[in-house]
C-alpha positions in Angstrom: -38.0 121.4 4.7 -37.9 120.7 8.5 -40.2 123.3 10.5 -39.9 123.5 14.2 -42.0 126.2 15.2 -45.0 125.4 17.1 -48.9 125.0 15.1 -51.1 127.4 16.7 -53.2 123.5 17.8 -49.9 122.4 19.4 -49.3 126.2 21.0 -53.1 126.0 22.5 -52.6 122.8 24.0 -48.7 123.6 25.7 -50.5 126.3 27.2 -53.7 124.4 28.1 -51.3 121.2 29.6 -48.6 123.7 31.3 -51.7 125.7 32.9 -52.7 122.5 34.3 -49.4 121.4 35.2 -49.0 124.2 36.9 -51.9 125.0 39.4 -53.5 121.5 39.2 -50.6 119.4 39.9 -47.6 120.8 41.2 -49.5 122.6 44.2 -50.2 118.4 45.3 -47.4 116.6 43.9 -45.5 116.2 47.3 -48.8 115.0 48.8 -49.4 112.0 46.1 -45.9 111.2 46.7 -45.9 110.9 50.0 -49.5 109.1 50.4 -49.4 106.6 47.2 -52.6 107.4 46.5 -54.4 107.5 43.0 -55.4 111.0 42.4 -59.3 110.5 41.3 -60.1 114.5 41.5 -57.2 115.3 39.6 -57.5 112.9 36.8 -61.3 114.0 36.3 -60.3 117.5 36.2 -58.1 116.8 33.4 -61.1 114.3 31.2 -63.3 118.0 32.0 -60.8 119.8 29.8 -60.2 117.2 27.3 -56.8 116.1 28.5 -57.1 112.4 28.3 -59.0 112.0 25.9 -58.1 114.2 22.9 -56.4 112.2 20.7 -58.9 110.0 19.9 -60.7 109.6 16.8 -63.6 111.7 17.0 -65.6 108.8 15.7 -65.1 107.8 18.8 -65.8 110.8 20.8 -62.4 111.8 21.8 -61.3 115.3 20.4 -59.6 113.9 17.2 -56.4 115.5 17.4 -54.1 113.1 15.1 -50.8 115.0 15.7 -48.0 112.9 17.9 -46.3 115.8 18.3 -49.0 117.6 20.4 -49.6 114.5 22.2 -45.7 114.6 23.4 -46.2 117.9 24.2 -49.0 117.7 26.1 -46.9 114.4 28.1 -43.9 116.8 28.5 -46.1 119.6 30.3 -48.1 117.2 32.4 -44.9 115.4 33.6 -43.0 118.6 34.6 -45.6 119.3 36.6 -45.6 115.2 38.6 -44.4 112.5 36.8 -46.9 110.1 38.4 -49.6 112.2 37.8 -48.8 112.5 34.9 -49.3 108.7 34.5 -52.2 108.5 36.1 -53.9 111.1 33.4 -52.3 109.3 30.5 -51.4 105.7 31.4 -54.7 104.7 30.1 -53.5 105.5 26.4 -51.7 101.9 26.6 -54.9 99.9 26.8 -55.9 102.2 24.4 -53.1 101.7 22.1 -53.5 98.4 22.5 -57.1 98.2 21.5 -56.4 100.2 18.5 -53.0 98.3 17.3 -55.1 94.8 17.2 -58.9 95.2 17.8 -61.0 95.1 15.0 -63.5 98.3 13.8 -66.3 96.6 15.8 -64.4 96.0 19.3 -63.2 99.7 19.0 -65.9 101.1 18.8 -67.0 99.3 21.9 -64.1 100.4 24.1 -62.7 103.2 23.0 -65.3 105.3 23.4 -65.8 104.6 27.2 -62.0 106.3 27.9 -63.8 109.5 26.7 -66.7 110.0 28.3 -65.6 113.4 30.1 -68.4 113.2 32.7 -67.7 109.3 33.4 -64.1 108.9 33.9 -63.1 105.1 32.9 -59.1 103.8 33.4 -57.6 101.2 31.3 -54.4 98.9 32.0 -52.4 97.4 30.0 -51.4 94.3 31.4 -48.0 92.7 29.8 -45.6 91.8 32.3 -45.3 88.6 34.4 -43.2 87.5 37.2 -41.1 85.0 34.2 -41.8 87.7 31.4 -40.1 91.4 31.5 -38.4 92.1 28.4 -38.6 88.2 27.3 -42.4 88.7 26.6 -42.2 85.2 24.9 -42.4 83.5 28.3 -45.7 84.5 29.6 -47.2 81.8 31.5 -50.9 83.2 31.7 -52.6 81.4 29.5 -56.0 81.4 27.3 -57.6 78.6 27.2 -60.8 78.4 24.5 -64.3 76.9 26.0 -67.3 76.8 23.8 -67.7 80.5 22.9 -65.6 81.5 26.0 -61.9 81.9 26.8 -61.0 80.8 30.0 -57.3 82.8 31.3 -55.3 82.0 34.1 -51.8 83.5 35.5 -50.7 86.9 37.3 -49.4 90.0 35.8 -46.6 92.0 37.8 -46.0 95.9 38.1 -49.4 97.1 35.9 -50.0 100.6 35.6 -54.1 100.7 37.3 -54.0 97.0 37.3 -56.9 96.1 39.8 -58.5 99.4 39.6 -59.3 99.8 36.3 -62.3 99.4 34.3 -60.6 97.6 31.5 -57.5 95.4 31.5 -56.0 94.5 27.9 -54.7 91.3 28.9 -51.8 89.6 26.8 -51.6 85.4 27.5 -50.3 82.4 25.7 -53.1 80.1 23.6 -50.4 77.7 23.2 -46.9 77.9 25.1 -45.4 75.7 22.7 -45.5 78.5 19.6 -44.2 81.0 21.4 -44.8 84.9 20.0 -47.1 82.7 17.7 -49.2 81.8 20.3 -49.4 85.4 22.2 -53.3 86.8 21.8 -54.6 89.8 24.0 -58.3 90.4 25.3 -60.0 92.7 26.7 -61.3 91.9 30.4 -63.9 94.8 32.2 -64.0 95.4 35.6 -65.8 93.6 37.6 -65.5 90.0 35.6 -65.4 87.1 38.3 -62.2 86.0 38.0 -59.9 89.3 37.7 -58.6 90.4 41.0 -56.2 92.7 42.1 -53.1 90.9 43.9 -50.7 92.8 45.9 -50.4 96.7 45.4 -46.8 98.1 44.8 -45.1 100.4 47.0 -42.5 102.2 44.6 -39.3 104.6 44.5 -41.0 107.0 42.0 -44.3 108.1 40.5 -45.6 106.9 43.8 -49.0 109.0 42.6 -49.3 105.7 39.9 -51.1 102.7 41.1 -49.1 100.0 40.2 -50.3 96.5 40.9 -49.9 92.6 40.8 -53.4 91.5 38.2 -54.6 88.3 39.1 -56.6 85.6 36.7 -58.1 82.7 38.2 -60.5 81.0 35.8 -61.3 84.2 34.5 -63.8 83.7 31.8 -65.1 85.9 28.9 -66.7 86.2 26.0 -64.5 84.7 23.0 -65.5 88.3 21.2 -62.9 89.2 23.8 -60.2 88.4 21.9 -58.8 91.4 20.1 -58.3 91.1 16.1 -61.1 87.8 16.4 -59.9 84.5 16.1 -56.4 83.5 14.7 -55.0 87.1 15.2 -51.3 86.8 16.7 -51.1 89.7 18.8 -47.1 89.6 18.8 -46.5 92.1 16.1 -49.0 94.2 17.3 -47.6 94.5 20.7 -44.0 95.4 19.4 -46.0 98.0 17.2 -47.9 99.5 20.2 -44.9 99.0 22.3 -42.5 101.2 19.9 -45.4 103.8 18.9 -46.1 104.6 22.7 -42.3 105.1 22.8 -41.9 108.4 22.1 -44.0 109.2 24.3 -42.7 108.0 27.4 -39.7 109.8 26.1 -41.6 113.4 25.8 -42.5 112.9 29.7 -38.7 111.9 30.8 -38.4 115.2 29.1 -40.8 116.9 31.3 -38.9 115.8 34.3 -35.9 116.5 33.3 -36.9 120.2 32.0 -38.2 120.7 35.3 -35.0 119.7 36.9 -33.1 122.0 34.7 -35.5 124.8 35.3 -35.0 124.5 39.3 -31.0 124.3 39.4 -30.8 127.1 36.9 -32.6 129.2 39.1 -31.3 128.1 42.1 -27.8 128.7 40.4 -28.5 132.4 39.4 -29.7 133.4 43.2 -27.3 131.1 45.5 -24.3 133.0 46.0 -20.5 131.8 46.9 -17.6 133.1 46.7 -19.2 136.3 46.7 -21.1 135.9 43.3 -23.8 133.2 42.0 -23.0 130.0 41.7 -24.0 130.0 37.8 -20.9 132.1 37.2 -18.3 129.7 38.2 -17.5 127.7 35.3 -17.7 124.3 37.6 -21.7 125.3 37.2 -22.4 127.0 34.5 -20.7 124.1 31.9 -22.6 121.9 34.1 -26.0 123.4 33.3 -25.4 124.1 29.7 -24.6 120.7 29.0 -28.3 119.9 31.3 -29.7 121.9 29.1 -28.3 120.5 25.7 -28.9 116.9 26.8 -32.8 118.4 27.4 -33.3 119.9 23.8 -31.5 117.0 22.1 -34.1 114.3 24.0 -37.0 116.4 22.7 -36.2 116.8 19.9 -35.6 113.1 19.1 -39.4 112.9 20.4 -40.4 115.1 18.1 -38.9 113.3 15.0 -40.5 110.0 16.3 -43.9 112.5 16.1 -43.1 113.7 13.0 -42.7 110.3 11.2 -45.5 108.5 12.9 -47.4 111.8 11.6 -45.9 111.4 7.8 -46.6 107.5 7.9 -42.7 106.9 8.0 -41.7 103.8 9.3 -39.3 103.6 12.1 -36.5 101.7 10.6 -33.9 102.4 12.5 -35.3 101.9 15.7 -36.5 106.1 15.9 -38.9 105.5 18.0 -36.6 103.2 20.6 -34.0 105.7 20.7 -36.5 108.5 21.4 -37.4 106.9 24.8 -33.9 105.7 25.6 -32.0 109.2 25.4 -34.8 111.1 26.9 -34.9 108.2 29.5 -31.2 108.8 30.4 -30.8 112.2 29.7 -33.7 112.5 32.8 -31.7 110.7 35.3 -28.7 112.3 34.3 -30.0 116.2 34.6 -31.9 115.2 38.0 -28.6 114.0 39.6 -26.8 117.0 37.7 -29.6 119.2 39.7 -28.9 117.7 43.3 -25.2 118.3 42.6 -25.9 121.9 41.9 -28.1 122.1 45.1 -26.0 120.8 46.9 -26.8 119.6 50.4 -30.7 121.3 49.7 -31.2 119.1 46.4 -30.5 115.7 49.3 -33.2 116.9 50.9 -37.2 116.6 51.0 -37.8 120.0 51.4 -36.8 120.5 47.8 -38.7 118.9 44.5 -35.2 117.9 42.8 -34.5 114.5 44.9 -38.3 113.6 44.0 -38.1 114.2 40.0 -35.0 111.8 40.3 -36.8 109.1 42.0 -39.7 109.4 39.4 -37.0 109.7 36.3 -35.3 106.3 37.2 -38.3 104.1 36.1 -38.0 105.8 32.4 -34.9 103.3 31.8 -36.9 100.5 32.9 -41.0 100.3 31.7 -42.3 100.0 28.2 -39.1 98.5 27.7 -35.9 98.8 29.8 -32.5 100.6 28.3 -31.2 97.3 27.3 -33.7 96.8 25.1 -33.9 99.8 23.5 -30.6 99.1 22.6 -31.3 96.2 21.6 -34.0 97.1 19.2 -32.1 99.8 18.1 -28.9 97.9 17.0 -31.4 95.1 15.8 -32.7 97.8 13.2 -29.1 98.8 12.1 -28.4 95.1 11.3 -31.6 95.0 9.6 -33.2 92.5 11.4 -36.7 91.9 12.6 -37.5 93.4 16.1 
């Protein structure tokens, strides 16, 4: 039997994260999006109250929640309050993911464990993408290079969530170009490691709050224990694996913008008066909102089946978790341009939040995999091939 009412957990934590969301963010989402700048008070306000950190294994000191579902809720209420914010209090769960995809029981419990130290706030990036290599990850060019008991990488990485800035980069390269996926490995590369610098610093349409950065590896050496999964482990699989179980989550904050674009024109609808009544009751409106506000329940609720199988241990076959972060990813674009429309000239302008969720909901058809590749995977699945 399918249940959709709410745990009391995953009721505690909506009203935790929407608190949050709410007086914590909201209040300075203009100002991160106007200055670029990472929002260090804000993202150590949320590790105080457990918010990056609580779905961790407890072995590991985070607060053990194993339920996806309250993890996308938690992304949902975070991202209707700033998208980018948002990011910058969860991005870190991708060098997480990451780590726990491919590293063995010894490396994670020598890195996980510094993302939840509530009272010494650590960042992760994942660091995938390269000038050559967006959705053709078989192309990276850095490479790994073994030396004694050291690896020795070289290359840049393009548009990485905290690249630079964080205190551990999960860094995918090449052992040998020649093989391909079979030659992908990932390791794990700490701040502060001559060798890893930060190249040029993105200045972006959305989620401006984000730091998004060029990582750069020149004769970066470290230790060969580095390599997640130990020696011979082909971190391909496990990077489609992380990719498509980190999915669904990206999807549950596409919903949060697009929520809170809903939320806005409906209300702005109900008070704005034309024709000598609100604007909600001409039917122009209203069938537009009611079809904002299908598109927004059918996107989360395609999240929360993507939570519900990784919670039952049911394989995504059919590319679930892909079409999880796909339709949310368009449905948010499409309600935040549905929400200027209804503002009309207002929604154009600054003054208003609407053009802003817009800007940030355009990058959820393109990271962690753009719309074409969802697709992609999606029809790959239905033809019952390999990923």
């Amino acid at each position: 039997m399918v249940e959709f009412a709410l745990t009391e957990e995953q009721k505690a934590f909506q009203r935790l994260a929407h608190e949050f969301a709410e007086k914590e963010i909201r209040p300075v989402a203009a100002e991160y999006d106007e200055s670029e700048e990472f929002p260090w008070d804000i993202v150590k306000k949320a590790a105080k109250m457990g918010l990056t950190s609580f779905y961790f294994p407890e072995k590991y000191g985070g607060g053990g929640v194993e339920d996806r579902i309250t993890e996308f809720i938690v992304a949902e209420e975070l991202a209707w309050g700033c998208a980018g914010i948002a990011t910058c209090i969860l991005g870190t769960g991708l060098a997480a993911a990451g780590i726990m995809a491919l590293g063995t029981e010894e490396q994670k419990e020598k890195w996980i464990p510094m993302f939840c130290d509530e009272d010494d706030v650590k960042i992760g990036a994942m660091a995938l993408t390269e000038p050559e290599a967006g959705s053709d990850v078989s192309n990276l060019k850095t490479t790994a290079v073994k030396d004694g008991d050291e690896y020795v990488l070289n290359g840049t990485k393009c548009f990485i969530t905290n690249g630079g800035i964080a205190d551990i980069h999960v860094i995918f390269a090449t052992t040998d170009p020649s093989l391909g996926w079979g030659g992908l490995a990932a390791f794990v590369v700490p701040k502060g490691t001559p060798g890893l610098s930060m190249g040029k610093k993105e200045k972006k349409l959305g989620v401006r709050a984000s730091h998004t950065a060029e990582v750069i590896l020149q004769d970066c050496r470290i230790p060969a224990e580095n390599r997640l999964g130990g020696e011979g482990t082909i971190a391909a699989l496990g990077a489609l694996k992380m990719l498509e179980y980190t999915r669904p989550g990206v999807g549950a904050q596409a919903v949060g913008i697009a929520r809170a674009a809903l939320e806005y024109a409906t209300e702005y609808a109900k008070t704005r008066v034309q024709f000598k009544k609100p604007i909600i009751a001409h039917q122009g409106v209203g069938f537009k909102l009611a079809d904002m506000a299908t598109k927004v329940d059918a996107a989360r609720l395609l999240c929360w089946r993507a939570g519900w199988m990784c919670n039952a241990g049911v394989p995504f076959t059919r590319g679930e978790g892909s079409m999880a972060k796909l339709y949310a990813g368009d449905v948010a674009v499409e309600v935040c341009i549905d929400a200027i429309q209804i503002l009309g000239g207002y929604g154009y302008m600054k003054e208003y939040p609407v053009e802003k969720w817009l800007r940030d909901a355009k990058i959820f058809q393109i990271w962690e995999g753009t719309a074409e590749i969802q697709r992609l995977v999606i029809a790959r699945a239905l033809g019952g091939k390999p990923i």
